[in-house]
BAZA-520843 format. One line per field, with one value per residue: x, y, z of N, C-alpha, C in turn; residue in three letters; chain. Coordinates in steps of 0.1 Angstrom, whole numbers. Layout:
% BAZA-520843
n.u <- [X_...]
n.v <- [Y_...]
n.w <- [Z_...]
ca.u <- [X_...]
ca.v <- [Y_...]
ca.w <- [Z_...]
c.u <- [X_...]
c.v <- [Y_...]
c.w <- [Z_...]
residu <- [Ala_...]
chaine <- [A_...]
***
This chain:
% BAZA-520843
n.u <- [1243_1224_1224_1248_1276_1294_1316_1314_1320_1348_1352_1334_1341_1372_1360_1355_1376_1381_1384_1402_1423_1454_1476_1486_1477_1453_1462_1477_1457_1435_1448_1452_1426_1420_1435_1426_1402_1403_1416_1398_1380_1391_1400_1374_1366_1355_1330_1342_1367_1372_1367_1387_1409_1405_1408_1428_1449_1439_1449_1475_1477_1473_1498_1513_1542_1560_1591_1583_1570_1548_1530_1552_1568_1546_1548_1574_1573_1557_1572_1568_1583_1606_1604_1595_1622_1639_1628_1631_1659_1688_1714_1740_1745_1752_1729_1697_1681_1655_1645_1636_1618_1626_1644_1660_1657_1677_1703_1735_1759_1792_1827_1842_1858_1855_1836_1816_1811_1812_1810_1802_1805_1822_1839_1863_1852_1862_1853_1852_1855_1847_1829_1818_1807_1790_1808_1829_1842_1857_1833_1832_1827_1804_1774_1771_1752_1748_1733_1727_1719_1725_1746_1733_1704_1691_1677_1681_1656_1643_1652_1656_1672_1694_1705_1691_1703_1719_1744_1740_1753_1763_1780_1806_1819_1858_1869_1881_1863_1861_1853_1854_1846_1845_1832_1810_1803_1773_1743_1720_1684_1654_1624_1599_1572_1548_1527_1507_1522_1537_1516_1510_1529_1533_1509_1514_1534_1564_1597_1606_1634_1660_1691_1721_1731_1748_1730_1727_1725_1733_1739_1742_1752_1733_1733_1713_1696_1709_1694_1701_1713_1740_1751_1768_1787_1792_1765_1738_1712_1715_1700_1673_1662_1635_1620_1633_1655_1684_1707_1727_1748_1750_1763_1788_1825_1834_1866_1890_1916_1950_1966_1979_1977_1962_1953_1965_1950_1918_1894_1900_1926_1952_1941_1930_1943_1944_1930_1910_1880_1878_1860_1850_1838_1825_1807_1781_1767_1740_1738_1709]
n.v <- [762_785_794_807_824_847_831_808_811_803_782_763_773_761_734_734_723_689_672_676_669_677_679_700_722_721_730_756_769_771_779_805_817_814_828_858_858_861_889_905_900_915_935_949_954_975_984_1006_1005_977_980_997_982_964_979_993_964_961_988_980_959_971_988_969_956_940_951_963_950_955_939_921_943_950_929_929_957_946_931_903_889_890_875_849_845_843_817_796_799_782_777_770_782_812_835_844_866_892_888_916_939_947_927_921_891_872_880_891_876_876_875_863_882_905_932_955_987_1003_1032_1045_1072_1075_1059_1028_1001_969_938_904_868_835_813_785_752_742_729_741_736_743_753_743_760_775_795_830_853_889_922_956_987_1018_1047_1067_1056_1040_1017_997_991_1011_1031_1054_1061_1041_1011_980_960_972_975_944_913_879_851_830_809_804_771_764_779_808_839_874_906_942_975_1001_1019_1012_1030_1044_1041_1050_1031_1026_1051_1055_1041_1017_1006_1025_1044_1023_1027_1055_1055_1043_1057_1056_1055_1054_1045_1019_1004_1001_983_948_925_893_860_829_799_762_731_702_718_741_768_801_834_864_898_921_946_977_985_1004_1019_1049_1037_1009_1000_1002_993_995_971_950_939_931_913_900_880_893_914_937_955_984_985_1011_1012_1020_1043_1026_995_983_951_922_901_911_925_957_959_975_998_1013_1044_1058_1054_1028_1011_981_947_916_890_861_838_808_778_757_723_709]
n.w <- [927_927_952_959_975_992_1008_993_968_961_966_947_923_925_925_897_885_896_879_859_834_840_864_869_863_875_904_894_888_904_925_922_920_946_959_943_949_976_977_972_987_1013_1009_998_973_951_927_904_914_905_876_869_871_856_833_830_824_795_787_790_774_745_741_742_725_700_710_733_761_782_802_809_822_842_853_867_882_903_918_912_886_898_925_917_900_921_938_919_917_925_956_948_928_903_908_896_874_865_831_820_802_771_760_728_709_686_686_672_659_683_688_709_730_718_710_723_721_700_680_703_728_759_789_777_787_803_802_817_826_837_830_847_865_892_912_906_881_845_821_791_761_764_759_756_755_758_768_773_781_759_764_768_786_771_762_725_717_725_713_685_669_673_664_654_672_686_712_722_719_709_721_725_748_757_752_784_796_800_791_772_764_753_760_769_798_812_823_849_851_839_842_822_817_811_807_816_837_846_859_882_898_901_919_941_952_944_928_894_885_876_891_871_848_832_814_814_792_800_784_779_770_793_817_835_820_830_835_837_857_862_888_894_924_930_924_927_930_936_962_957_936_914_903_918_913_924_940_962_952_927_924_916_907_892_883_881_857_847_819_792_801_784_778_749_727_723_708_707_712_713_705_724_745_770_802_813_826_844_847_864_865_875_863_872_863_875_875_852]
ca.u <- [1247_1216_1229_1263_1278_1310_1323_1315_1320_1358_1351_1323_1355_1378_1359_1349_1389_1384_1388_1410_1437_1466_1470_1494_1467_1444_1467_1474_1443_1428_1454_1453_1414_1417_1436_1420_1388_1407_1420_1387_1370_1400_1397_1362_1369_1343_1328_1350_1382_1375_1369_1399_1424_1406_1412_1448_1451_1436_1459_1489_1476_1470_1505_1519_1543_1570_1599_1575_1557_1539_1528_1561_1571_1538_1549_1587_1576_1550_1579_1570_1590_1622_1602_1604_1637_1645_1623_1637_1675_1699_1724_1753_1744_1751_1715_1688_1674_1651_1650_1632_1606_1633_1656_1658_1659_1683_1716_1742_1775_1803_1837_1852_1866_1848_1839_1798_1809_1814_1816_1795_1811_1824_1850_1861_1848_1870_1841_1858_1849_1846_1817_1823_1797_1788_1821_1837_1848_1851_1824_1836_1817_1791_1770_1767_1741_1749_1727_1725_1714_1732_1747_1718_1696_1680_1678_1682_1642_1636_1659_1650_1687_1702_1706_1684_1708_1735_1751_1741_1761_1760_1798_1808_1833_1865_1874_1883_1851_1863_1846_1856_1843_1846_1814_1810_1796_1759_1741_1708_1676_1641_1616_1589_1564_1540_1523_1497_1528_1540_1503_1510_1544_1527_1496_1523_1546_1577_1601_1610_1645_1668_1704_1729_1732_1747_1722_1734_1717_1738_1735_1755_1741_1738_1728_1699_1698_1711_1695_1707_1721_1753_1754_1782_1783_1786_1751_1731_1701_1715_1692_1660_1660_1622_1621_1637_1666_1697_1709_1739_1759_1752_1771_1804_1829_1847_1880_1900_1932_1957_1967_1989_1976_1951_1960_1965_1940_1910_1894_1898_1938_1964_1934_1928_1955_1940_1927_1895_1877_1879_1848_1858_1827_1822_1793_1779_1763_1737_1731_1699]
ca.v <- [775_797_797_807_835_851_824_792_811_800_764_764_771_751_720_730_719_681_664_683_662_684_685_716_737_725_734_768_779_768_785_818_822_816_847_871_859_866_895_910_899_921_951_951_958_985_984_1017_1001_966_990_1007_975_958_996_988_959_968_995_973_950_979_992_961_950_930_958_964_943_961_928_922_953_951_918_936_963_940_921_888_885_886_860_836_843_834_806_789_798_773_784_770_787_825_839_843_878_898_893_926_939_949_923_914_884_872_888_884_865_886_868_858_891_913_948_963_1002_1008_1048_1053_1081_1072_1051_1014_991_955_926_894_861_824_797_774_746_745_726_747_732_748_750_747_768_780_804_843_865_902_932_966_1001_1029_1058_1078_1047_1034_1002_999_987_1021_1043_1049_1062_1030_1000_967_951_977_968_932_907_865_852_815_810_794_757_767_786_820_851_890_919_955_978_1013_1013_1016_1042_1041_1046_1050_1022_1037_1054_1066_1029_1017_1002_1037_1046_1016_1034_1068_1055_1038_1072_1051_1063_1041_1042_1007_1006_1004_968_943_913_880_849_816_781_747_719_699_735_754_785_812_849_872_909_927_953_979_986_1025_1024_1050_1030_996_993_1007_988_993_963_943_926_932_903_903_879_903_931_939_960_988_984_1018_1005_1033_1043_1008_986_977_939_922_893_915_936_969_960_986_1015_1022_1045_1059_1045_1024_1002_968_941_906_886_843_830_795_775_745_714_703]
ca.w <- [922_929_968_957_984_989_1014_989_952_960_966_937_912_925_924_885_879_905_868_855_833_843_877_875_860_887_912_895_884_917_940_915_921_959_964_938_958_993_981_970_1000_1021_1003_1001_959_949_910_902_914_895_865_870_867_842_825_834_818_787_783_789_762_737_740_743_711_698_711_749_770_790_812_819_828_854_869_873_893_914_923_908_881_910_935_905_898_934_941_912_923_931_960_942_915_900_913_884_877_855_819_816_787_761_754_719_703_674_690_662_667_688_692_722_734_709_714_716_727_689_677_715_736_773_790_773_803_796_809_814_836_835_832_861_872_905_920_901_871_838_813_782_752_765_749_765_756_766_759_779_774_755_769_772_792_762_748_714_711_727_709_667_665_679_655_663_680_698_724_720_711_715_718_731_760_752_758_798_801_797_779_776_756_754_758_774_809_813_835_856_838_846_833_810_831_806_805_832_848_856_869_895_909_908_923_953_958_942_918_882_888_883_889_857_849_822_812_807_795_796_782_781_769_806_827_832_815_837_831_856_850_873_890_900_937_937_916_939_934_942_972_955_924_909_899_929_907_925_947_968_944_915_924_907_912_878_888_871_850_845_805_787_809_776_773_741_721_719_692_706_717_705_700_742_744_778_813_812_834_841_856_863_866_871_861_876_862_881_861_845]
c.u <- [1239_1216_1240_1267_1295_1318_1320_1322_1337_1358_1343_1334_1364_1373_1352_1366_1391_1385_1396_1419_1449_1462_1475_1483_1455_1449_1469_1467_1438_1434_1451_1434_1412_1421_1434_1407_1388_1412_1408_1378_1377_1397_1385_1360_1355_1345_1340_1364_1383_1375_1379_1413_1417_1411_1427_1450_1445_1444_1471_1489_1477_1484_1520_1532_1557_1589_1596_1564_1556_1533_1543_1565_1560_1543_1562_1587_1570_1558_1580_1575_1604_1619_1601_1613_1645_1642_1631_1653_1683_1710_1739_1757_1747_1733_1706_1681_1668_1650_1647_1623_1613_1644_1648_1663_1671_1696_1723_1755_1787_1814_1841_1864_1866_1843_1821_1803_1810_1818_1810_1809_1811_1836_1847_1860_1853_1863_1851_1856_1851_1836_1823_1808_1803_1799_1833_1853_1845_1839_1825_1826_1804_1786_1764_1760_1743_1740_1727_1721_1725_1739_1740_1710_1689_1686_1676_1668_1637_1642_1656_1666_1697_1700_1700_1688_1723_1733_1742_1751_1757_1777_1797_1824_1842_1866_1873_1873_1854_1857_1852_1848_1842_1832_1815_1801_1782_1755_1727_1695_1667_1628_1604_1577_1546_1529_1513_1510_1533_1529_1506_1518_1541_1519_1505_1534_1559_1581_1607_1625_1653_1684_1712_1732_1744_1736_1728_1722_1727_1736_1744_1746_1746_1734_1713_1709_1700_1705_1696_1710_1731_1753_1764_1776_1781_1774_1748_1717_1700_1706_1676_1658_1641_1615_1625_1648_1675_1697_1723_1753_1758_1758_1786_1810_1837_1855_1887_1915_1935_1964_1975_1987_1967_1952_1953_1952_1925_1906_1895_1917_1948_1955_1926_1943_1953_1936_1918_1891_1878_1867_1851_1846_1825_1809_1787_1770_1755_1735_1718_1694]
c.v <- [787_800_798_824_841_841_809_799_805_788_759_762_763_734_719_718_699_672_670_670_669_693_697_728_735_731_751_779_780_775_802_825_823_827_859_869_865_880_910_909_911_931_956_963_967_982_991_1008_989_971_993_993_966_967_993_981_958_975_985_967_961_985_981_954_942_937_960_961_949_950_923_930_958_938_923_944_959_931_902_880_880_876_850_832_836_824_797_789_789_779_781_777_803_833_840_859_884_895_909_926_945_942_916_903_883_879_882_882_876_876_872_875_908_928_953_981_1009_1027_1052_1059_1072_1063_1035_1010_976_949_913_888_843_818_791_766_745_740_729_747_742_747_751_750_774_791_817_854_878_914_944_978_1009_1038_1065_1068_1042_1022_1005_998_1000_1030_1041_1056_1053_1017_988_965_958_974_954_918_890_862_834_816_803_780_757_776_803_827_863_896_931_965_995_1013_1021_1022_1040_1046_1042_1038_1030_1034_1060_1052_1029_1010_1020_1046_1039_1027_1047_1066_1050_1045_1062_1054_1047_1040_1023_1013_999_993_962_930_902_870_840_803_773_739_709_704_734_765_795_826_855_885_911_938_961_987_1000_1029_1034_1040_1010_991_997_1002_987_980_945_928_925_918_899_899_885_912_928_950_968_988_997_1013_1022_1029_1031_1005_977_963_933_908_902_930_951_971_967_997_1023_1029_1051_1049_1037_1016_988_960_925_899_872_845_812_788_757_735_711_690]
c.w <- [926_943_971_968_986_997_1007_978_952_957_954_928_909_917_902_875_889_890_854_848_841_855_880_872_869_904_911_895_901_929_935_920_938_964_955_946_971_988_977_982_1009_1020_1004_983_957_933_904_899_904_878_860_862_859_829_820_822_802_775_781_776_747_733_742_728_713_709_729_752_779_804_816_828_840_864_871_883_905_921_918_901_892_918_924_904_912_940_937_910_927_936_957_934_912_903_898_889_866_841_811_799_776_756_738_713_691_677_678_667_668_690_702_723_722_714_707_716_711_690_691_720_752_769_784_789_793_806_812_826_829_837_837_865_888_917_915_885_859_828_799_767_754_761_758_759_765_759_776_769_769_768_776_779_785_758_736_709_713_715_689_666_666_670_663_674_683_708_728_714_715_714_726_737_750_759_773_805_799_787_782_762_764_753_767_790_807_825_834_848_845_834_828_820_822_800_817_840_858_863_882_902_912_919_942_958_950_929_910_879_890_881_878_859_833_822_804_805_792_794_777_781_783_815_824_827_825_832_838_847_865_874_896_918_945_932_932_939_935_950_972_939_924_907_909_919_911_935_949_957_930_911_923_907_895_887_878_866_844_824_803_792_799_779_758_739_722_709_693_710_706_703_716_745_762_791_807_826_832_849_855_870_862_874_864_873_873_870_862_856]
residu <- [Unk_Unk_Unk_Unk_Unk_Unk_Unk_Unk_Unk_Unk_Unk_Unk_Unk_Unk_Unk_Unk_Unk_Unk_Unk_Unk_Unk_Unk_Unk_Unk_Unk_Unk_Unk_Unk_Unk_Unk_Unk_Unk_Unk_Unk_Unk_Unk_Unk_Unk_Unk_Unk_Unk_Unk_Unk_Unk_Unk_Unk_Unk_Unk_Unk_Unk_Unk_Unk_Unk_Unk_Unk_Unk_Unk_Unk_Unk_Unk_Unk_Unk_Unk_Unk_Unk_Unk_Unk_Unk_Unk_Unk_Unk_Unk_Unk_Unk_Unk_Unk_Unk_Unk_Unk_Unk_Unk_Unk_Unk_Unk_Unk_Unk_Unk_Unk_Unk_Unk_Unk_Unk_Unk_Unk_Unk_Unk_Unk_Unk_Unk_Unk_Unk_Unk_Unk_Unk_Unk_Unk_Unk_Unk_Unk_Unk_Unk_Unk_Unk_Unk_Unk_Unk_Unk_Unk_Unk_Unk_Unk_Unk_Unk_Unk_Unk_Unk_Unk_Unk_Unk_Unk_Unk_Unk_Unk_Unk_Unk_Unk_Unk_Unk_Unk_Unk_Unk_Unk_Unk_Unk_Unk_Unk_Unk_Unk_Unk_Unk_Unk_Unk_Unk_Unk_Unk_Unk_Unk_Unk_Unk_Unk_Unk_Unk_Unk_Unk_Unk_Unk_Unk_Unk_Unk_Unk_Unk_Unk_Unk_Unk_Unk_Unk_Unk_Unk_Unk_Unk_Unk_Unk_Unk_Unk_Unk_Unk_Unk_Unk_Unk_Unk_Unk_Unk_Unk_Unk_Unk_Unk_Unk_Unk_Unk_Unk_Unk_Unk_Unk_Unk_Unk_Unk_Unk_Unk_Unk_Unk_Unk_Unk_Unk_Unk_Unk_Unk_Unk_Unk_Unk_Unk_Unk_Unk_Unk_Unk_Unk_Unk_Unk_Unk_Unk_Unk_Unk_Unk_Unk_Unk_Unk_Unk_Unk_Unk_Unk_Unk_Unk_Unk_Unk_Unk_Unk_Unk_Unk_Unk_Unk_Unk_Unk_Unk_Unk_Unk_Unk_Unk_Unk_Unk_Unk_Unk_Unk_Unk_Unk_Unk_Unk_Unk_Unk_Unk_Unk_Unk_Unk_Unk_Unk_Unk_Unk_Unk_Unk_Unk_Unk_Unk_Unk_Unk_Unk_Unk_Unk_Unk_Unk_Unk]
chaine <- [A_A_A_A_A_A_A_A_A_A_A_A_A_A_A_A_A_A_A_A_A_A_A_A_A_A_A_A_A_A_A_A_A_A_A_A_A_A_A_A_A_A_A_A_A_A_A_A_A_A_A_A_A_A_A_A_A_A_A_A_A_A_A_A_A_A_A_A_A_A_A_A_A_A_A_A_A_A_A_A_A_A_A_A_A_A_A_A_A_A_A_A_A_A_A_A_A_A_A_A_A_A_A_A_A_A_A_A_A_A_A_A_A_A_A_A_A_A_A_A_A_A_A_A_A_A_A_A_A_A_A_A_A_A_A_A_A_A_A_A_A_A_A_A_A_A_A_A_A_A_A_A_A_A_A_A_A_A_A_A_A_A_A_A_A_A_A_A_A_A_A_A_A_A_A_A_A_A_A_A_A_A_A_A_A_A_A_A_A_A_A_A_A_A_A_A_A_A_A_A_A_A_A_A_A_A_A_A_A_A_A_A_A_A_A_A_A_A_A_A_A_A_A_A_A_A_A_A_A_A_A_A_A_A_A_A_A_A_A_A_A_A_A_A_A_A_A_A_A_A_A_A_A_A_A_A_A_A_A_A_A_A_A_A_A_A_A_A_A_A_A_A_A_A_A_A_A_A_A_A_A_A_A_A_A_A_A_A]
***
């Protein structure tokens, strides 16, 4: 140890983990310290700067709460949350994307073709799609988790005028895998900048801008859990997502429906007297 130098202290570390029970955490820890070591040797890290991002983090932790994580929202714009999501991808499968630092837990039960846009302002947007495993069979009940932002680009965790859990709902496909609900379309929104994550994006010229999504999480006993969100394809910031969540098979398409075109079995049927939109969205589940 007292002949420890910048080209052993890596190997010195490692080998404190060569009896490690659990070889994954010798493998993680062990690979995690070789490139904060390489990437400190690169830079040539000055006191100041290592200052600076323990500062960072710090802050994150300090403003961190049950409503915003702040450490997510740093590995979102570093990209790592999305190389996870696509490592761990299966190309059969509906892609995996983001869960982001504001979804709330505890969604309460929406039925099968149920309706979040409540007294919100804007156009009805009619959602509707099928659970399908991977050779395209259906998935019968599976459970869909949907949550998006308001009108105005808030989440309900952000907004103190917005009820726990608007525009959230939980709902279970039918028998044939099918889901729909009704909901107001969501619009692009800038991730909270006033955090050390929005230092990084200052500190890198890049604007906090993602494109206007919904968030799904699905599960079937059998599957992996799918989390993914959809985007629509005229977003302008489709190809500058902050965040790096979009992925080719995510993108969805409003379709305009001209006035009576409502259709019947859902809770908002007989009170669209007007156009709305429509989004027609399968979901795929890989198995387990």
């Amino acid at each position: 140890m007292r002949d420890l130098t910048p080209e052993t202290i890596t190997q010195v570390f490692r080998g404190y983990f060569d009896d490690a029970s659990d070889p994954r955490a010798r493998e993680v820890l062990g690979a995690l310290a070789q490139h904060l070591h390489a990437f400190v040797l690169e830079t040539r890290l000055t006191h100041d700067e290592w200052r600076k991002g323990l500062e960072l983090l710090g802050w994150a932790g300090r403003i961190t709460t049950p409503e915003r994580n702040e450490f997510v929202l740093f590995s979102d714009v570093l990209g790592v949350s999305s190389l996870v999501d696509m490592i761990h991808s299966t190309p059969a499968g509906t892609s995996s994307s983001v869960l982001g630092p504001f979804h709330v837990t505890g969604a309460p039960a929406l039925a099968n073709g149920g309706d979040l846009k409540g007294q919100f302002a804007g156009e009805v947007v009619l959602v509707r799609g099928q659970v399908r495993d991977a050779s395209g069979r259906p998935v019968p009940r599976a459970a869909v988790n949907i949550w998006q932002t308001a009108p105005n680009g808030l989440y309900s965790s952000q907004d103190p005028d917005q009820d726990t859990y608007s525009f959230h709902g939980l709902l279970t496909a039918d028998d044939d895998g099918h889901y729909a609900f009704t909901t107001v379309r969501p619009v692009p929104y800038q991730v909270p900048t006033d955090g050390p994550a929005g230092e990084l994006l200052r500190a890198s010229g890049r604007h906090a801008w993602r494109p206007s999504h919904l968030h799904f999480i699905v599960t079937a006993d059998g599957f992996r859990t799918l989390v993914t969100e959809v985007f629509p394809d005229d977003d302008p910031y489709l190809d500058e997502d902050t965040v790096f969540g979009v992925r080719r098979d995510l993108v969805m398409r409003y379709v305009p429906q001209p006035a009576g075109s409502f259709p019947g079995g859902l809770a908002l049927s007989g009170q669209v007297d007007g156009g709305y939109s429509s989004v027609d969205f399968d979901l795929i589940l890989t198995a387990e």
